[in-house]
C-alpha positions as CSV (number, residue, x, y, z in Angstrom):
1,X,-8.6,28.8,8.0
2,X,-11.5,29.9,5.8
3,X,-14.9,30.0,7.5
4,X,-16.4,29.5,3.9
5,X,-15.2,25.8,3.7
6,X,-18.1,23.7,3.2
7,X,-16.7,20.1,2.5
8,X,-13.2,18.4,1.9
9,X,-12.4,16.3,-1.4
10,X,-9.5,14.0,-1.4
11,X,-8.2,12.1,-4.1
12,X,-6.1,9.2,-1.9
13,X,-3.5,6.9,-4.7
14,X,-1.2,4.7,-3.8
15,X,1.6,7.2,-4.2
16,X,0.0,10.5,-3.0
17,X,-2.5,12.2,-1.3
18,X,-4.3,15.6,-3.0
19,X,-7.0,16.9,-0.5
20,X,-9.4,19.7,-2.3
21,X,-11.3,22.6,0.0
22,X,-14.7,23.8,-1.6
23,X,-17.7,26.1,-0.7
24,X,-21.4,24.7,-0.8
25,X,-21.6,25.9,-4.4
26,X,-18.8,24.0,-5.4
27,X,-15.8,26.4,-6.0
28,X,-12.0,25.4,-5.0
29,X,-11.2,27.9,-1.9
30,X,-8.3,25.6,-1.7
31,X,-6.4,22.8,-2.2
32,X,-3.0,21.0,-0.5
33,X,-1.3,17.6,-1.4
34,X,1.5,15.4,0.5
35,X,3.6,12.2,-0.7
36,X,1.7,10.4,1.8
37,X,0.1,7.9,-0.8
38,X,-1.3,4.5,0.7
39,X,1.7,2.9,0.1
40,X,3.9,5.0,2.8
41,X,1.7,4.8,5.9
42,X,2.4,3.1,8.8
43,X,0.9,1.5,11.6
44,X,-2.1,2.5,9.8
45,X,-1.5,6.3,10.8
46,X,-4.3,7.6,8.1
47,X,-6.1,9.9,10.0
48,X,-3.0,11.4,11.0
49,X,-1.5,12.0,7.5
50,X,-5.0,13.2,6.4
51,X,-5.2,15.9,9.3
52,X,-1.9,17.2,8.7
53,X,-2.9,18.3,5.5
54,X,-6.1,19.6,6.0
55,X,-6.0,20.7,9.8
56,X,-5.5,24.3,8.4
57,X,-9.4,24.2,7.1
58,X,-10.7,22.5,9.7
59,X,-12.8,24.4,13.1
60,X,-13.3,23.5,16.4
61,X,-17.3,23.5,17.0
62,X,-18.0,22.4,13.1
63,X,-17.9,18.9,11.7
64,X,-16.7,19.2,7.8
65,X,-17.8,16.4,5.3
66,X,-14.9,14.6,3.7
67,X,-15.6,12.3,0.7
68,X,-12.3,10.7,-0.4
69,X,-11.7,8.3,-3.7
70,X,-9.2,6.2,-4.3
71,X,-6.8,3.5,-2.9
72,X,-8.0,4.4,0.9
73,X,-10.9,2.2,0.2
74,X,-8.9,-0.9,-1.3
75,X,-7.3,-4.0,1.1
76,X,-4.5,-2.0,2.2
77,X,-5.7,1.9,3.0
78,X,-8.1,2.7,5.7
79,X,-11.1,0.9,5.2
80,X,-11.5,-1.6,2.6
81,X,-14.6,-0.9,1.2
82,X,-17.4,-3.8,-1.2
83,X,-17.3,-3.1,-5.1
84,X,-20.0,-1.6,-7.0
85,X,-20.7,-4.0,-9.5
86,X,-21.7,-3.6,-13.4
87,X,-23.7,-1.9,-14.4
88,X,-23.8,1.0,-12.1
89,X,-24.1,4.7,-12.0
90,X,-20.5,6.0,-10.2
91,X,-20.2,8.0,-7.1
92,X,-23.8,7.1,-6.2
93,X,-24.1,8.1,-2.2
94,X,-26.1,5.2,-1.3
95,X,-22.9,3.1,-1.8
96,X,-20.2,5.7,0.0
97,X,-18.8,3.5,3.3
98,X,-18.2,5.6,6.4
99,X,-15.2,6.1,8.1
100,X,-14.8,6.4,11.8
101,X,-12.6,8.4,13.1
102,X,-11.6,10.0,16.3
103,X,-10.9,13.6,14.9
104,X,-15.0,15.0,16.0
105,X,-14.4,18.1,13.1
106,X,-14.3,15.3,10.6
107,X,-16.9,13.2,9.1
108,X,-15.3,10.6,6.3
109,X,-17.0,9.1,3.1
110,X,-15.4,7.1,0.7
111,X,-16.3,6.5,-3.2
112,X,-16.4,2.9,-3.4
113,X,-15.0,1.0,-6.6
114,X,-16.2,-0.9,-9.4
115,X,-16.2,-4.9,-10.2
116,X,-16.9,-6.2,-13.2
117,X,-18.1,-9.4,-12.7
118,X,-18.5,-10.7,-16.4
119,X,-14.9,-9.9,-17.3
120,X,-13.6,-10.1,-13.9
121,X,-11.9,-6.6,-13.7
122,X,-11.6,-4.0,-11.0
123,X,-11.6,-0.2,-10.7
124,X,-10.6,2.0,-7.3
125,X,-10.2,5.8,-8.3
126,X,-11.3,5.6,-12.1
127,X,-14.8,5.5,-11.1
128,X,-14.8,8.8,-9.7
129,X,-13.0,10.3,-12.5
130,X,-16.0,8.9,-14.8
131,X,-18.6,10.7,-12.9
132,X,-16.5,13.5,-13.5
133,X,-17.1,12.7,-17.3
134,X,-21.2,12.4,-16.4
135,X,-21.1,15.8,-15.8
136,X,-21.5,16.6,-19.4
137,X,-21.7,13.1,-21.3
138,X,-23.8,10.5,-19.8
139,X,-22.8,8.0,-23.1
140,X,-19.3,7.2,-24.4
141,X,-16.2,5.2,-24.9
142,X,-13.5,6.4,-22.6
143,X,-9.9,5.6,-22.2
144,X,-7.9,5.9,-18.9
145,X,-3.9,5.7,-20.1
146,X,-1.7,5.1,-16.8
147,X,0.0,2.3,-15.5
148,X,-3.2,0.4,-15.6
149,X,-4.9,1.7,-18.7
150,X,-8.8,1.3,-18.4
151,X,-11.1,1.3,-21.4
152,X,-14.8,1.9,-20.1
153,X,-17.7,1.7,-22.2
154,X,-20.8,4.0,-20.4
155,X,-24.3,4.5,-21.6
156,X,-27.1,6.5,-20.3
157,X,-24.9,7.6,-17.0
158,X,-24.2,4.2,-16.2
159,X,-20.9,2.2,-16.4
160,X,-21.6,-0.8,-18.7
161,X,-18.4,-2.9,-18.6
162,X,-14.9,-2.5,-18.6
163,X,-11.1,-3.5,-19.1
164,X,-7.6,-3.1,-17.4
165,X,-4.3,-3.5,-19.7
166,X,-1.5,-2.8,-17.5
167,X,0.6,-1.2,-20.3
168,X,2.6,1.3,-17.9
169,X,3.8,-0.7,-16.0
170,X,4.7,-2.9,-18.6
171,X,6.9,-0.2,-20.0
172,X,8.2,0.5,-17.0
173,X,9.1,-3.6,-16.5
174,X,11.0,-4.0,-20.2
175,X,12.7,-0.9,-19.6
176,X,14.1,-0.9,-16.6
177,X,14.0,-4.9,-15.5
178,X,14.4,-6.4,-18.7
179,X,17.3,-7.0,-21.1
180,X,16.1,-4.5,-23.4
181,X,16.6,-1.9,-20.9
182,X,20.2,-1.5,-22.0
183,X,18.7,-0.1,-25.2
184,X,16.4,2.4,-24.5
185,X,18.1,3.7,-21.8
186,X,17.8,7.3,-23.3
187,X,15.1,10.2,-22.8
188,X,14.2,11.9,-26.5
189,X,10.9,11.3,-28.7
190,X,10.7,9.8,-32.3
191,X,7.2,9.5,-33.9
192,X,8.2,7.7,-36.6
193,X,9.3,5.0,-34.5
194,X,6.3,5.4,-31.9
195,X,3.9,5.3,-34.9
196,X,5.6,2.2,-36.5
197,X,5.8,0.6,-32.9
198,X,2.1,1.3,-32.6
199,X,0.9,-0.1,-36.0
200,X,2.9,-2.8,-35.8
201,X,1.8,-4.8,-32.6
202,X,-2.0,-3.6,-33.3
203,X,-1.8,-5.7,-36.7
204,X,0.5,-8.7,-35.2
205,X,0.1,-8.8,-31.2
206,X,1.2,-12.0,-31.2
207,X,4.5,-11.2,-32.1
208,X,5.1,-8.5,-29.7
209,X,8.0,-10.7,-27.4
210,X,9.9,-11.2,-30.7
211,X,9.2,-7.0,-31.5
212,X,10.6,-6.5,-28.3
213,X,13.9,-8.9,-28.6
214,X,14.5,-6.9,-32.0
215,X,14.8,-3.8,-29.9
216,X,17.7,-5.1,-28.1
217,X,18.9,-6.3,-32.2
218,X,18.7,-3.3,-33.6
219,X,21.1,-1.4,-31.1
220,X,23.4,-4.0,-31.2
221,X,23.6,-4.9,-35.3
222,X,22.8,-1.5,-36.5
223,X,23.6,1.0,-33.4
224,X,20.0,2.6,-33.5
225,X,19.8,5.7,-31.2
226,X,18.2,4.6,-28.3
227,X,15.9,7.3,-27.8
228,X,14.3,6.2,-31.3
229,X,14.2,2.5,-29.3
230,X,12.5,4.0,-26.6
231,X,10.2,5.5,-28.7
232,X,9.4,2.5,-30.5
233,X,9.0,0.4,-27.3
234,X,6.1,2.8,-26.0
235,X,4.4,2.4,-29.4
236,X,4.7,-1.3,-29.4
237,X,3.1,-1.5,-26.0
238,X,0.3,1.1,-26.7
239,X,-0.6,-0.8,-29.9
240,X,-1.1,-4.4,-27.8
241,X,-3.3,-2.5,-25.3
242,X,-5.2,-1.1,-28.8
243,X,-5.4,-4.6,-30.3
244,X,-6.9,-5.9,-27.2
245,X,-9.4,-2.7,-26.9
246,X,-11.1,-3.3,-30.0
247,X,-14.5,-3.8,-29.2
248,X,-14.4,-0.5,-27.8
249,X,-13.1,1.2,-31.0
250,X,-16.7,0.6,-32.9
251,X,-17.4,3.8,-32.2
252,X,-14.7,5.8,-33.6
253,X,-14.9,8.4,-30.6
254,X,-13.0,7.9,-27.7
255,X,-12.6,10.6,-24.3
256,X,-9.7,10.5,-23.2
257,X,-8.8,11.0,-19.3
258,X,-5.6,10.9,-18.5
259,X,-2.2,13.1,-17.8
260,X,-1.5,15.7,-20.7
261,X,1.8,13.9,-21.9
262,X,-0.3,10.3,-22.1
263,X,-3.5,11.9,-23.6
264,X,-1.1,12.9,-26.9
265,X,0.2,9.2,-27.5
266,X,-3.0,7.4,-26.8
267,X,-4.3,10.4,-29.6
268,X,-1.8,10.0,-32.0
269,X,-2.3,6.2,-31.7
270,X,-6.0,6.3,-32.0
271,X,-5.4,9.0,-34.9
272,X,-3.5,5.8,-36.7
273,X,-6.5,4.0,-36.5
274,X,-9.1,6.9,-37.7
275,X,-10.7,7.3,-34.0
276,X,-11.1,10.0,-33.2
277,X,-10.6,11.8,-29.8
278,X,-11.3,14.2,-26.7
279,X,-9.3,14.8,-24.2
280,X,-9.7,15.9,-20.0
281,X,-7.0,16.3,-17.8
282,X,-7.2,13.5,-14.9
283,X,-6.3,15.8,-11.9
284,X,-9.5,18.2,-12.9
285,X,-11.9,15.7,-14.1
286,X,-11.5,13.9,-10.5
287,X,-12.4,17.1,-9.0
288,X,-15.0,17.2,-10.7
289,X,-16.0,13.4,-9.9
290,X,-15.7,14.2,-6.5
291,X,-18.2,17.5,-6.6
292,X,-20.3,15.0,-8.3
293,X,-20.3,12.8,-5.2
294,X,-21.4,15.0,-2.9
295,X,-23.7,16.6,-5.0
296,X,-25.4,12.8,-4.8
297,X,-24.7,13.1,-0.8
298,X,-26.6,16.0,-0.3
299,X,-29.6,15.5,-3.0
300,X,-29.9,12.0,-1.1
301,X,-29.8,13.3,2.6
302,X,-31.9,16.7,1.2
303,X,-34.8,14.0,0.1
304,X,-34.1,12.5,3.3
305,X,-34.7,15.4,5.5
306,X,-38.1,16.3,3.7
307,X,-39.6,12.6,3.8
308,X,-38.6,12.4,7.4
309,X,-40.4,16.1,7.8
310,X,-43.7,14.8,6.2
C-alpha cells in the first residue's frame, strides 16, 4: 500500500478492467488490470471485481476518490448513467453520476457518455479519451479506429458532433462468419493489396458486397495467397468507413487515437488520400482523460469550498 495514493482511475470496457493509482499531482504510483470486463460479471458482483484489484492501495480510516470511464456506466455495468448530449465539453464534473457502494474506503464517480442527438450516435469511453486530447488541442478532427471506429469533430474544447462505423467488427464478421472466411484465413501483411483494398471501396462504396465476393473468386480462380486476401479485405473495409467520413476529411488533419497497430493503417489510408496525421496511443491518452476528470472534480469542489466559506 502506498500512503501517497491520492485517487484511483479506472478505465472499465466491456472486455477488461485497467484501474490506475495516482498522487494529487497527477503521477502514476501505480497501476493493475484484470479480464474482469463488463461482460464477465455476475450477479452484478462489480464492487467486488473492482476491490480485488485495487484493495492493495486502498487504507482503512481514508476514503480514496475513484473516477471510472467506460462501459460501467452503460445498461449492463454498474450504474447506467444519462448521456451528455452535443455539443459538450467531456469529462465535465458537474455530469459525473455517483456510485454507492458499501466498501466506506471508496467513493465512486463515473465519466458519463456522449449522445448525439442530430445523427443519433452514442459514445461510452471515447469521451474520456477526447479530454485526454484537450489537454493540448482544444480544436480538431480525430479518428478512433477499433471495433467501433468514431470520427469526432471538436472545436474550442467542446465535442461538436460525431459518427460510429463499426468497421472492426465488420472485419471480424466477414472473416470469421462469412464465406469469405475460407480465404483469408491466413496471418501475413500486403500493402499493395491493403492500399488497393482501400482506394477501391473509398471511390465505389457501393460496390463493396460484390469486392468482398471477389475475395472468395480470387482464391478459388487464381489461388491468391490468402494473407494478400486478408490484406485486401482490411483495406476494403477501412476505405467504406473513409467514404462515409468525408465530411470530416475537409481538413486534411486528422489525430489519431487508437492502438499502435490500427493508428498505422488508418495513416497509410489517410496518407492515400493526402490527410495528413497524428497519432496517441489509446491506453495513455485515457489516462490522461481521466487526470483530466478529476482535475474538473477538484477545481469544481475547490470553487465549491470557497463560495461556501464566504
Amino acid at each position: 500500500m502506498n500512503q501517497n495514493i491520492c485517487w484511483i482511475g479506472v478505465d472499465w470496457g466491456i472486455t477488461h478492467l485497467r484501474c490506475y493509482a495516482l498522487n494529487d499531482e497527477g503521477n502514476l504510483l501505480d497501476s493493475a488490470s484484470s479480464k474482469d470486463g463488463i461482460n464477465k460479471i455476475k450477479d452484478a458482483k462489480f464492487e467486488e471485481a473492482l476491490l480485488t484489484v485495487i484493495d492493495p492501495w486502498l487504507e482503512s480510516g481514508k476514503v480514496t476518490p475513484v473516477l471510472a470511464c467506460g462501459m460501467v456506466g452503460s445498461r449492463n455495468g454498474w450504474l447506467e448513467t444519462p448521456f451528455q448530449k452535443t455539443p459538450c465539453r467531456p469529462c465535465d464534473y458537474e455530469q459525473f453520476v455517483r456510485i454507492t457502494c458499501n466498501d466506506s474506503r471508496i467513493k465512486i464517480y463515473v465519466i458519463p457518455g456522449v449522445a448525439n442527438l442530430k445523427q443519433i450516435d452514442l459514445m461510452r469511453g471515447e469521451e474520456t479519451q477526447l479530454a485526454g486530447l484537450l489537454c493540448d488541442i482544444d480544436s480538431a478532427i480525430v479518428c478512433l479506429p477499433g471495433t467501433h471506429s468514431k470520427w469526432v469533430q471538436i472545436k474550442d474544447g467542446r465535442i461538436e458532433k460525431f459518427s460510429t462505423f463499426i468497421s472492426g467488427e465488420l472485419f471480424d464478421l466477414m472473416s470469421n462468419k462469412s464465406m469469405i472466411r475460407y480465404s483469408v484465413n491466413k496471418d501475413g501483411w500486403d500493402n499493395n493489396a491493403f492500399t488497393e483494398g482501400v482506394l477501391s471501396s473509398f471511390k465505389t462504396p457501393e460496390l463493396l458486397s460484390n469486392s468482398f465476393f471477389k475475395l472468395r473468386a480470387d482464391d478459388l480462380m487464381h489461388n491468391i495467397d490468402h494473407a494478400v486476401l486478408r490484406s485486401k479485405l482490411s483495406g476494403l473495409i477501412i476505405g467504406l468507413e473513409l467514404a462515409g467520413a468525408k465530411d470530416y476529411l475537409k481538413e486534411q488533419n486528422v489525430q489519431l487515437i487508437g492502438e499502435p497497430v490500427l493508428n498505422n493503417l488508418y495513416s497509410i489510408a489517410l496518407s492515400l488520400l493526402k490527410v495528413e496525421t497524428s497519432a496517441h496511443n489509446a491506453s495513455q491518452i485515457t489516462l490522461s482523460g481521466l487526470k483530466y476528470g478529476f482535475n474538473s472534480m477538484q477545481k469544481y469542489l475547490g470553487s465549491e469550498q470557497k463560495g461556501n466559506n464566504g
